[in-house]
N, C-alpha and C positions, 0 to 999 in steps of 0.2 A: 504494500500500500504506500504510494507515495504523497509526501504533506505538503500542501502550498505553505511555503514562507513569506512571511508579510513583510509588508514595506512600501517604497515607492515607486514607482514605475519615473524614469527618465524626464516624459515629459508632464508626470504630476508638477515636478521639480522644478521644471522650466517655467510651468503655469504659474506656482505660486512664487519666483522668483523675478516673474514678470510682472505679476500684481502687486509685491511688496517695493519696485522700483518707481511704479507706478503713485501707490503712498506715496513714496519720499520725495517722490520729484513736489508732490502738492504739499506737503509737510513741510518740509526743511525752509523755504522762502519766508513764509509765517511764522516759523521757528526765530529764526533769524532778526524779524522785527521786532518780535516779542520781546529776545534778549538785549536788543537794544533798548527798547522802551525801560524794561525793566534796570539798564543802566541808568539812563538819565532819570527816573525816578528815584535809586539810590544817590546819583550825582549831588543831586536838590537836596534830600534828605542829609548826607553829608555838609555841605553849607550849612544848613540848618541848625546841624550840630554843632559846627565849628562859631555859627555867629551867639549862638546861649552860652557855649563854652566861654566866648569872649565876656559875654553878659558876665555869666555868673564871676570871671574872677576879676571882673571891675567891681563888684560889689563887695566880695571877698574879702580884696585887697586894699579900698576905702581909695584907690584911686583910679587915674584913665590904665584901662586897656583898648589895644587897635586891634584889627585886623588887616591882613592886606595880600594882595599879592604877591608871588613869590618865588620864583625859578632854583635860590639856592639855600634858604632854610634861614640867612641871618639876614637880609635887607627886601627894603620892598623897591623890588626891581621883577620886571617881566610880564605874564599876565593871568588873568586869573586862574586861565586852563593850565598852566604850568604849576600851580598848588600857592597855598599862599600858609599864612605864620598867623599866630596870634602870640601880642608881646603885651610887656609890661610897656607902656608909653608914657615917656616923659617930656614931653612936648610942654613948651611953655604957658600956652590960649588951648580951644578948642579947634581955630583956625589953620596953626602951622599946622605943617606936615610931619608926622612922627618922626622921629630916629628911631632906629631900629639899634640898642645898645647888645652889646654880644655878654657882657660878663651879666651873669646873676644881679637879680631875676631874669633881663632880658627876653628872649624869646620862650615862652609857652611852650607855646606847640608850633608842629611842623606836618602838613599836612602835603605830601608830596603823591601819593599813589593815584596820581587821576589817568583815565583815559587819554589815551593820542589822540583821539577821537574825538573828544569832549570838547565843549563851544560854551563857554563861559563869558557874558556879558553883563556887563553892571551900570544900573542908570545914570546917566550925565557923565559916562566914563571915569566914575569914581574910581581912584587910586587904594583908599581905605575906608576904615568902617572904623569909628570910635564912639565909643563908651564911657561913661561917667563915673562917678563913684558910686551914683542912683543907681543904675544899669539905665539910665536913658541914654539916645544917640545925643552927640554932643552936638551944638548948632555950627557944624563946618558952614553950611550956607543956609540956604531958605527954604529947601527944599521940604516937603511932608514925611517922604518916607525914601526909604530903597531900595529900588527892585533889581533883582537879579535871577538871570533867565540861562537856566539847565537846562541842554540837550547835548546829546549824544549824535553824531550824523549820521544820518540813513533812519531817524527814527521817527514816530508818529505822534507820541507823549511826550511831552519833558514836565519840567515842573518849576515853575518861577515860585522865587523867594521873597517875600517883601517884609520890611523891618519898616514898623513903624517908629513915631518920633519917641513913643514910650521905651522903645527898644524891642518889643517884642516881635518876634516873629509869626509869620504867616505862611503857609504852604499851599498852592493853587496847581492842580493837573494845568497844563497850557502846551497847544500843537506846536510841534516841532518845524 
């Protein structure tokens, strides 16, 4: 008596190899946007953190902290998609322009891991963002608030950041 052994035949294999290319070709595109989306709404959420971060330890510290951009971790030079710092700021007014001091306290934090990718812009081409001893924004000019607009390129979603004059922040989904 002889037993059929089960399995596949040649062209089951081809069938369903043809169909799962079929998925991926419609998959992976929409995959694709999605993980960008999902960067630039981390991107946002990142700022976000980094401008409370600034908040909190202007309050903390009973004086100005900045933030800014920042290509090398101790000055504010470059732009915002190249990462920026948050320091202790000893600026004279609210008006000047920070120093960025290297010895202690000096520089916070350093927030360098962004996307090559990433398209970071900030309203009136603001250079920094400063904080008070209150955690309010300091009156650099006349302006209400600050917006700043997260995307990732090639993506659908980003997520613009807006700091009111209280200092608080705001997070808003906004098309890419």
């Amino acid at each position: 008596m002889y037993r059929y052994k089960s399995g596949f035949t040649i062209i089951e294999l081809l069938v369903t190899l043809a169909v799962a290319a079929i998925v991926l070709g419609i998959a992976i595109p929409s995959f694709t946007v999605q993980v960008r989306n999902n960067q630039a709404l981390g991107l946002g959420e990142e700022l976000a953190s980094a401008i409370n971060y600034a908040r909190s330890e202007a309050v903390k510290r009973g004086g100005r902290v900045s933030m800014c951009a920042s290509n090398d971790g101790t000055q504010c030079v470059g732009d915002w998609s190249e990462g920026w710092i948050v320091f202790v700021d000893s600026a004279a007014t609210d008006i000047t322009k920070p120093p960025v001091i290297a010895t202690p306290p000096g520089v916070l934090r350093y927030w360098n891991d962004i996307p090559t990718t990433a398209d970071i812009t900030v309203s009136d081409s603001k250079t920094f963002i400063r904080y008070t001893s209150m955690g309010t924004l300091a009156r650099v000019d006349n302006d209400n608030r600050i917006v700043i607009s997260a995307k990732i390129t090639g993506c659908t979603r980003g997520r613009e950041v807006s700091v009111g004059l209280s200092g608080s922040v705001s997070l808003v989904p906004k098309d890419c």
